[in-house]
N, CA, C and O atoms as a DFTB+ gen file, in Angstrom:
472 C
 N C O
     1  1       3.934      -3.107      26.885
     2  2       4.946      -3.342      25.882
     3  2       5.095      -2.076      25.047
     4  3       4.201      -1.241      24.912
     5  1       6.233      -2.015      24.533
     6  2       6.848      -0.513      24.007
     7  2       7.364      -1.100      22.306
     8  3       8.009      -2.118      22.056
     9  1       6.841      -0.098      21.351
    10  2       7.977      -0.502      20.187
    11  2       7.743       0.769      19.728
    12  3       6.682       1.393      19.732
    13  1       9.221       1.217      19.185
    14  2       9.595       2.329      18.294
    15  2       9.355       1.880      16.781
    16  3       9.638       0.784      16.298
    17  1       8.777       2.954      16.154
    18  2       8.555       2.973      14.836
    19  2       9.080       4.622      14.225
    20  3       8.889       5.712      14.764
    21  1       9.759       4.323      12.978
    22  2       9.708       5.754      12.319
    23  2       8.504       6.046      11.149
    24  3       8.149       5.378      10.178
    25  1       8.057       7.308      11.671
    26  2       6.937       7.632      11.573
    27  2       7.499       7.936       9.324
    28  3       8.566       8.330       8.855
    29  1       6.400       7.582       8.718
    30  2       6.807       8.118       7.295
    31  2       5.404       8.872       6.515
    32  3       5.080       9.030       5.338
    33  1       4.755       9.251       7.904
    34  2       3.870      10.763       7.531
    35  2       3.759      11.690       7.141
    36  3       2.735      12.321       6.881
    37  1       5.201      12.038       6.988
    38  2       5.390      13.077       6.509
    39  2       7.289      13.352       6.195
    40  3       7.806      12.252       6.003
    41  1       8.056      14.205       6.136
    42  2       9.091      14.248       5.719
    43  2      10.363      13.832       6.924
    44  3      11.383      13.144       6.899
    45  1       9.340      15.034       8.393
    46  2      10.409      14.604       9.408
    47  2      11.047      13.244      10.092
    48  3      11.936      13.202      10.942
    49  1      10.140      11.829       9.304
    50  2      10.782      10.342      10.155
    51  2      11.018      10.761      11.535
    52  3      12.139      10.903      12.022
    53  1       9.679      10.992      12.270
    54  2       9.609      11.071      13.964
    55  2      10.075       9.907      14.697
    56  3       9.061       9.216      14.593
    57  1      10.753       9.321      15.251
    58  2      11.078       7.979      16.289
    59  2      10.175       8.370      17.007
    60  3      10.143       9.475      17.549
    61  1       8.885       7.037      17.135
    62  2       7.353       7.452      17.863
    63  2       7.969       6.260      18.315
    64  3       8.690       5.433      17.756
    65  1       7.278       6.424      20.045
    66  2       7.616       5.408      21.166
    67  2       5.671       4.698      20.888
    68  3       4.699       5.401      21.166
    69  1       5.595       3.865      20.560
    70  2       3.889       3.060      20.467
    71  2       3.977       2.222      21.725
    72  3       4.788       1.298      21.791
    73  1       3.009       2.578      22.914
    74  2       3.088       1.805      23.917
    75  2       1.656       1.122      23.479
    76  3       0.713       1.783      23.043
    77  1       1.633      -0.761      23.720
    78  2       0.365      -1.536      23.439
    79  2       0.564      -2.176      25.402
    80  3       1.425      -2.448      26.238
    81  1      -0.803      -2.116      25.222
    82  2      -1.636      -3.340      26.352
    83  2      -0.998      -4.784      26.580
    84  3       0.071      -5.000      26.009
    85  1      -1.428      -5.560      27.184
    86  2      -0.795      -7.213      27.504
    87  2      -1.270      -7.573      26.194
    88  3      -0.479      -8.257      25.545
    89  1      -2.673      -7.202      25.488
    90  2      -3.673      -8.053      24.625
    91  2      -2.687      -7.413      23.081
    92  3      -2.910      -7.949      21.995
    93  1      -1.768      -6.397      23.178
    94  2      -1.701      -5.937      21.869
    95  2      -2.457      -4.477      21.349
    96  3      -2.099      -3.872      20.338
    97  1      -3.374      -4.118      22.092
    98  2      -4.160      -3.227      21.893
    99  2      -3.038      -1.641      22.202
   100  3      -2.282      -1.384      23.139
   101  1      -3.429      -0.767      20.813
   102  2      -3.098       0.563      21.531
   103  2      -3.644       1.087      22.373
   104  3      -4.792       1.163      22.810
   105  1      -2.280       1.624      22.669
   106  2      -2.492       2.783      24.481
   107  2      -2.048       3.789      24.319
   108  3      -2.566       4.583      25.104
   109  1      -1.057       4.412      23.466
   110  2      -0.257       5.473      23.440
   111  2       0.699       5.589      22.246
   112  3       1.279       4.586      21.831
   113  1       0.887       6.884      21.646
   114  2       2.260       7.552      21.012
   115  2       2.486       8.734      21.839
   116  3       1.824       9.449      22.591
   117  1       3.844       8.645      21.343
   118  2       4.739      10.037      22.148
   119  2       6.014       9.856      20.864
   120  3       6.364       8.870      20.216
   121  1       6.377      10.965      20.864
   122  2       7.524      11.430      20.363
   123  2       7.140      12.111      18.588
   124  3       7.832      12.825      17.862
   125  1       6.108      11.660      18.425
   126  2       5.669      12.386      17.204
   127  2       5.722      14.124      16.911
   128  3       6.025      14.639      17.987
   129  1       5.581      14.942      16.097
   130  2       5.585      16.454      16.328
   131  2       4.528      16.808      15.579
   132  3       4.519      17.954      15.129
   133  1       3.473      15.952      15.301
   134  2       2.221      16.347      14.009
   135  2       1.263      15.395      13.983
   136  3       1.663      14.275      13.668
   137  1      -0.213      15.550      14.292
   138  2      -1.064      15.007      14.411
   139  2      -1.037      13.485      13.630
   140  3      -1.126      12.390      14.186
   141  1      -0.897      13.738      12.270
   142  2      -0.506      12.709      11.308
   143  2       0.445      11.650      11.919
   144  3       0.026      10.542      11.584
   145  1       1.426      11.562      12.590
   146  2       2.543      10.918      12.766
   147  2       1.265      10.012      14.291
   148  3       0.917       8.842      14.131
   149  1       1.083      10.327      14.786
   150  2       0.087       9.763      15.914
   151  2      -0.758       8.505      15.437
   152  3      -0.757       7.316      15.755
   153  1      -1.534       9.337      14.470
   154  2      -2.618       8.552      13.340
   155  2      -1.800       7.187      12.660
   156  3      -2.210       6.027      12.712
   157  1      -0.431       7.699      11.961
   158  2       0.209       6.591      11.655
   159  2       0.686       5.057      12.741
   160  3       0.439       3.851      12.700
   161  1       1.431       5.928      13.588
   162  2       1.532       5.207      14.311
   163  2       0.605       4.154      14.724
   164  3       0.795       2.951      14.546
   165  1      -0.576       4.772      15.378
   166  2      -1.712       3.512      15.493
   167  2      -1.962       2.714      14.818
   168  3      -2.216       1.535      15.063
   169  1      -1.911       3.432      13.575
   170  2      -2.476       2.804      12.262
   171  2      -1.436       1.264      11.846
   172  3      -1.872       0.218      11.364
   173  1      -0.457       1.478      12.100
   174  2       0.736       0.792      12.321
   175  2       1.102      -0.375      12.999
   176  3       1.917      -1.122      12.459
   177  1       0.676      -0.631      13.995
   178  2       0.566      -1.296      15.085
   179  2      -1.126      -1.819      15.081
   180  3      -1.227      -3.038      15.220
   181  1      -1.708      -1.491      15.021
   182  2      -2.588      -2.037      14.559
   183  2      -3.599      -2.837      13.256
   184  3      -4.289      -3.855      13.306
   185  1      -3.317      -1.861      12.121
   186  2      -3.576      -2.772      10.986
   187  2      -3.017      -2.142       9.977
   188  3      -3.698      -1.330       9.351
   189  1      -1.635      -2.393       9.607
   190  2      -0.227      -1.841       9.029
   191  2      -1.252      -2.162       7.250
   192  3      -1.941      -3.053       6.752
   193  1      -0.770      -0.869       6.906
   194  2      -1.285      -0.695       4.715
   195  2       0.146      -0.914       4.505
   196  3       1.061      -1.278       5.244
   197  1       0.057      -0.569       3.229
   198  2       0.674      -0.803       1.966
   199  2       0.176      -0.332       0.823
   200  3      -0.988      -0.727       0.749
   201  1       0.508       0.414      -0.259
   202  2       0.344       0.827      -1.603
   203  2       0.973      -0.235      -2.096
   204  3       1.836      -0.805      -1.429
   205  1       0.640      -0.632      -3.288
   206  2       1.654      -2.003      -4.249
   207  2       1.646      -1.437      -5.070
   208  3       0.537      -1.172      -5.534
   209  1       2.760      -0.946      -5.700
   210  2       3.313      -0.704      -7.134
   211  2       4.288      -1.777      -7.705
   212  3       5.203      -2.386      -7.151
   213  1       3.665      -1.840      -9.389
   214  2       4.265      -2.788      -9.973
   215  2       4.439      -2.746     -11.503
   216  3       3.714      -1.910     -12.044
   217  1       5.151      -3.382     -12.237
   218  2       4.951      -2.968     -13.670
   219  2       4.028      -4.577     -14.152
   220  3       3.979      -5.607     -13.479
   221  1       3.314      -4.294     -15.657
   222  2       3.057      -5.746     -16.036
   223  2       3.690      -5.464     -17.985
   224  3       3.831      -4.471     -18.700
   225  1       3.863      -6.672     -18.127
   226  2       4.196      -6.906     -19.574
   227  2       2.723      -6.716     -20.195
   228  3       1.704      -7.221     -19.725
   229  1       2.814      -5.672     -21.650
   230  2       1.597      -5.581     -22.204
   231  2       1.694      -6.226     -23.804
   232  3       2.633      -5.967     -24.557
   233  1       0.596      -7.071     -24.149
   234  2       0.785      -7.612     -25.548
   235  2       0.982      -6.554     -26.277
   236  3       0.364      -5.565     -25.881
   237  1       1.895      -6.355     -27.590
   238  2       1.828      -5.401     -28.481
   239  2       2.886      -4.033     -27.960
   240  3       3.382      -3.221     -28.740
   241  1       2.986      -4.035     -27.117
   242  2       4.349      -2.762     -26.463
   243  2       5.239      -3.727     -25.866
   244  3       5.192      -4.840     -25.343
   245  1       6.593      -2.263     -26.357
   246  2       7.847      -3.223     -25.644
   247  2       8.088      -2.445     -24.371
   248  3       9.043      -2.607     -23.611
   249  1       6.996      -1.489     -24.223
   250  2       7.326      -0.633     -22.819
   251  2       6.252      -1.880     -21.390
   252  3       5.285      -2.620     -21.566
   253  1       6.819      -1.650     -20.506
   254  2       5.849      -2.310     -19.659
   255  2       5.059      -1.242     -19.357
   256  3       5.151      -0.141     -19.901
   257  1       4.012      -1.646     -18.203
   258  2       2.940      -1.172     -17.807
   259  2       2.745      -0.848     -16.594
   260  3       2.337      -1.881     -16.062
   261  1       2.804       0.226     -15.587
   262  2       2.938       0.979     -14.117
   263  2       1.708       0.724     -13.658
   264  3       0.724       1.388     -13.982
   265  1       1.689      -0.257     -12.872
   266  2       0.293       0.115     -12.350
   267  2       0.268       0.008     -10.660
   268  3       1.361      -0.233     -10.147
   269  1      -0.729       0.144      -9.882
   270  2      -0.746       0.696      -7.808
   271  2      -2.103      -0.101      -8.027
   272  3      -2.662      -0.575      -9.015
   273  1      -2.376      -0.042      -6.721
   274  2      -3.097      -0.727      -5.810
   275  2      -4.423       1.153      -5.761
   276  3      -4.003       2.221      -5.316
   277  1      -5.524       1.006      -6.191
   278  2      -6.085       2.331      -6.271
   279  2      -6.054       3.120      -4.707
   280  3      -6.176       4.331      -4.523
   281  1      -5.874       2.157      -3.758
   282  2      -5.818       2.406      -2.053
   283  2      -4.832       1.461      -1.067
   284  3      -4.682       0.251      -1.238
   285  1      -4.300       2.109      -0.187
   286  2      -3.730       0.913       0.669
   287  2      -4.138      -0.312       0.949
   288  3      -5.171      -0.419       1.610
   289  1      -3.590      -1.243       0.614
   290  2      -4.513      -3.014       1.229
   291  2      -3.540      -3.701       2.784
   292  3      -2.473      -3.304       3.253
   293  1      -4.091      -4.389       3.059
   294  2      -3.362      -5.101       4.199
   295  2      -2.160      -5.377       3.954
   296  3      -2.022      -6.013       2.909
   297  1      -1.288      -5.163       4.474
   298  2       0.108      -5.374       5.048
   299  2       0.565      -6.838       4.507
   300  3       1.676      -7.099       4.045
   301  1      -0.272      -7.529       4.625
   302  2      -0.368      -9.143       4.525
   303  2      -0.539      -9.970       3.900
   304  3      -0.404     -11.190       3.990
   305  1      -1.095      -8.811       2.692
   306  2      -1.397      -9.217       1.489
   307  2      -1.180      -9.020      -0.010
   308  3      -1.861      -9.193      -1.021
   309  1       0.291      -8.502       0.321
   310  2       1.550      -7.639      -0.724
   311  2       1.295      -8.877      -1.318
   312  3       0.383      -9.067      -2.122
   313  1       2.314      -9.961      -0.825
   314  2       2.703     -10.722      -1.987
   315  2       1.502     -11.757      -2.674
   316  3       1.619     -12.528      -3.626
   317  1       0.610     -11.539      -2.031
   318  2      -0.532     -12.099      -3.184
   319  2      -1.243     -11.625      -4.025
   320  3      -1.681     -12.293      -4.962
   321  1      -1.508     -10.299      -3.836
   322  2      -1.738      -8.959      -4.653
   323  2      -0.420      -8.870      -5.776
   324  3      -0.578      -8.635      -6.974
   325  1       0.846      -9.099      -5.143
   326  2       1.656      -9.289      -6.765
   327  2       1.518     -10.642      -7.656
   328  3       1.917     -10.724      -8.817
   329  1       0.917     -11.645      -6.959
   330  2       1.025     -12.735      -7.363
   331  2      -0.237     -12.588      -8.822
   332  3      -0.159     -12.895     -10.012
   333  1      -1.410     -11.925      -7.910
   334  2      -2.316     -11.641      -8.714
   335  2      -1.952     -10.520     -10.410
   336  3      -1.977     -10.742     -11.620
   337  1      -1.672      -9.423      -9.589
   338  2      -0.801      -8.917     -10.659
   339  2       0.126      -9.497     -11.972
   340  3      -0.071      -9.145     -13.135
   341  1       0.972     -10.271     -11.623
   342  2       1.877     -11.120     -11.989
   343  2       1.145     -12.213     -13.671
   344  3       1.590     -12.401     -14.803
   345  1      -0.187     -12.684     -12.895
   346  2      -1.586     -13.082     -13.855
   347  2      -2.022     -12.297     -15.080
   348  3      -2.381     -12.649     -16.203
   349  1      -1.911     -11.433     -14.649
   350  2      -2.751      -9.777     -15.454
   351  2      -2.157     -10.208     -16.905
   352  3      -0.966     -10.480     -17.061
   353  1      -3.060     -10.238     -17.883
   354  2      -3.138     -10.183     -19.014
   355  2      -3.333      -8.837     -19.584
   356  3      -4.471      -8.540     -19.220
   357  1      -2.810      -7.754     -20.346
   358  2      -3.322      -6.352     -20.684
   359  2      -2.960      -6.658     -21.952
   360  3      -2.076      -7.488     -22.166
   361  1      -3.641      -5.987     -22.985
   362  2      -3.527      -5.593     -24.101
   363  2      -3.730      -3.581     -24.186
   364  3      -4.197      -2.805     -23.353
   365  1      -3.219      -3.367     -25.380
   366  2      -3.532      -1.757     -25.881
   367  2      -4.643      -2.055     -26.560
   368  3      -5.163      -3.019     -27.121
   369  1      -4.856      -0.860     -26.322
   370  2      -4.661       0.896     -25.527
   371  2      -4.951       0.504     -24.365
   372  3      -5.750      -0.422     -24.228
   373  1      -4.409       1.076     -23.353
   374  2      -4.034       1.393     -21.536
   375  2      -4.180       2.884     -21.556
   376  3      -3.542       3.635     -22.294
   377  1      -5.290       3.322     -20.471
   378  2      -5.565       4.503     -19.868
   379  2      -5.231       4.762     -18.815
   380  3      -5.334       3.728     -18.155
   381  1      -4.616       6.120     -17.781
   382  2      -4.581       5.848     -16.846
   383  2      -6.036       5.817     -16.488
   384  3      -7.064       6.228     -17.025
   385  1      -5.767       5.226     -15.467
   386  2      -6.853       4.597     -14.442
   387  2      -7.584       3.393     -14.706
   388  3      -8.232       2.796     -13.846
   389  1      -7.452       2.964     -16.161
   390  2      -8.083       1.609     -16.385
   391  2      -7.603       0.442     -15.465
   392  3      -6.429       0.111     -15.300
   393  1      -8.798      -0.174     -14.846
   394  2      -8.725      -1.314     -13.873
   395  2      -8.127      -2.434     -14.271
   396  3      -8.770      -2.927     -15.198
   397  1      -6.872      -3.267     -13.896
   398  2      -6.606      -4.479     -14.526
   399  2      -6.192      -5.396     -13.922
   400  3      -5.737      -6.446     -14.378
   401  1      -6.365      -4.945     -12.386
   402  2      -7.199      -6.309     -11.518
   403  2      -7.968      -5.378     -10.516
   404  3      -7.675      -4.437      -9.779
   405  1      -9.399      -6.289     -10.932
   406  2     -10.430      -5.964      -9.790
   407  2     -10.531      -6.082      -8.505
   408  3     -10.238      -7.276      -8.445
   409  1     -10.681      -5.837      -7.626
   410  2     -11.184      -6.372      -6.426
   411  2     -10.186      -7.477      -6.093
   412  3     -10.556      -8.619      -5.821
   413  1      -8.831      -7.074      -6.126
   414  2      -7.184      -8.035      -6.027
   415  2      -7.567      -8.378      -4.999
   416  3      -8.167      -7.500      -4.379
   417  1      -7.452      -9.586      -4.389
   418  2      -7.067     -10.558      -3.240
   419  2      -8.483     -10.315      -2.562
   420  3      -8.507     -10.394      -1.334
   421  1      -9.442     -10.082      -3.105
   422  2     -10.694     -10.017      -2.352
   423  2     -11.269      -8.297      -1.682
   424  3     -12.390      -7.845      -1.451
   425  1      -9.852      -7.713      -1.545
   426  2      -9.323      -6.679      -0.535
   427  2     -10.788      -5.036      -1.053
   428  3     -10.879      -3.946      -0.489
   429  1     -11.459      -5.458      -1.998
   430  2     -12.082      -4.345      -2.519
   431  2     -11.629      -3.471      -3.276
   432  3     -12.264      -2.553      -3.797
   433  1     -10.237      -3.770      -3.399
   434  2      -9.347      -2.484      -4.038
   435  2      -9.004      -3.058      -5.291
   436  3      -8.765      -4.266      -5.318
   437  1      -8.933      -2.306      -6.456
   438  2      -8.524      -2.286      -7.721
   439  2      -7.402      -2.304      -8.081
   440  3      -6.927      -1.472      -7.308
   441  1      -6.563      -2.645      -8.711
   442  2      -5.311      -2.747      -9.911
   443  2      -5.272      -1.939     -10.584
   444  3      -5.448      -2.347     -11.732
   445  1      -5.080      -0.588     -10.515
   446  2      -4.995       0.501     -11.552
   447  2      -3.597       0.670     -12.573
   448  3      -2.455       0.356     -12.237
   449  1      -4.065       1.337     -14.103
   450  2      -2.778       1.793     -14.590
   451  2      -2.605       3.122     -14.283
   452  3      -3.513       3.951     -14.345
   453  1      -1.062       3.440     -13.836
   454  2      -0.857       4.249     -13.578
   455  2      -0.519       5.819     -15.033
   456  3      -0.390       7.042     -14.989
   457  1      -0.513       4.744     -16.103
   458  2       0.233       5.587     -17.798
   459  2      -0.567       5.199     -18.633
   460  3      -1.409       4.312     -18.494
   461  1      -0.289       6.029     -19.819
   462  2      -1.202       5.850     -21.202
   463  2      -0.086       4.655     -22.047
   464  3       1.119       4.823     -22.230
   465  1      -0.734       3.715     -22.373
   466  2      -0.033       3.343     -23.692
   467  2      -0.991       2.812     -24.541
   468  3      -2.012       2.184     -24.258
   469  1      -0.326       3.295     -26.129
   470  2      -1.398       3.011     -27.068
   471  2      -0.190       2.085     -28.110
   472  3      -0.558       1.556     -29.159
């Protein structure tokens, strides 16, 4: 089995041909022009990330609050990771990098702010 994906490794969006096995398993890219675009690809077809960016309402500011996912999480688990988000209680002062959901959806990965607000 064959599926095209555009590669977003980098700037050029390669049309990579991903050939998988009967079982699903990778076998092959072609059409990539950069090691990276290969890596994606697999990566893709096999256990697809995601960054989650999102804003949250903070008590005491009328600005909201930017915050990501500190690492890619499963593909699969966007909308419960916003759901979680969505929960988030913050008050000021906000640092970047202060954690304000832990260990979201189980996934190991943190809820970071991305801005200062005081």
């Amino acid at each position: 089995m064959e599926r095209i994906i555009t590669c977003i490794g980098c700037p050029m969006g390669c049309q990579i041909t991903v050939t998988l096995d009967e079982a699903g398993a990778f076998q092959s890219a072609k059409g990539n022009t950069c090691k990276r675009g290969a890596e994606y690809a697999k990566d893709e077809v096999t256990n697809p990330t995601r960054m989650v960016t999102s804003v949250i309402a903070v008590e005491g500011s009328k600005q909201p609050l930017c915050v990501k996912t500190a690492r890619f999480i499963p593909k699969e688990k966007i909308f419960d990771c916003l759901k979680e988000i969505r929960k988030a209680k913050v008050t000021l002062p906000v640092h970047i990098g202060d954690v304000i959901v832990p260990n979201v959806c189980g996934t190991g990965i943190d809820v970071i702010a991305t801005r200062h607000l005081q």
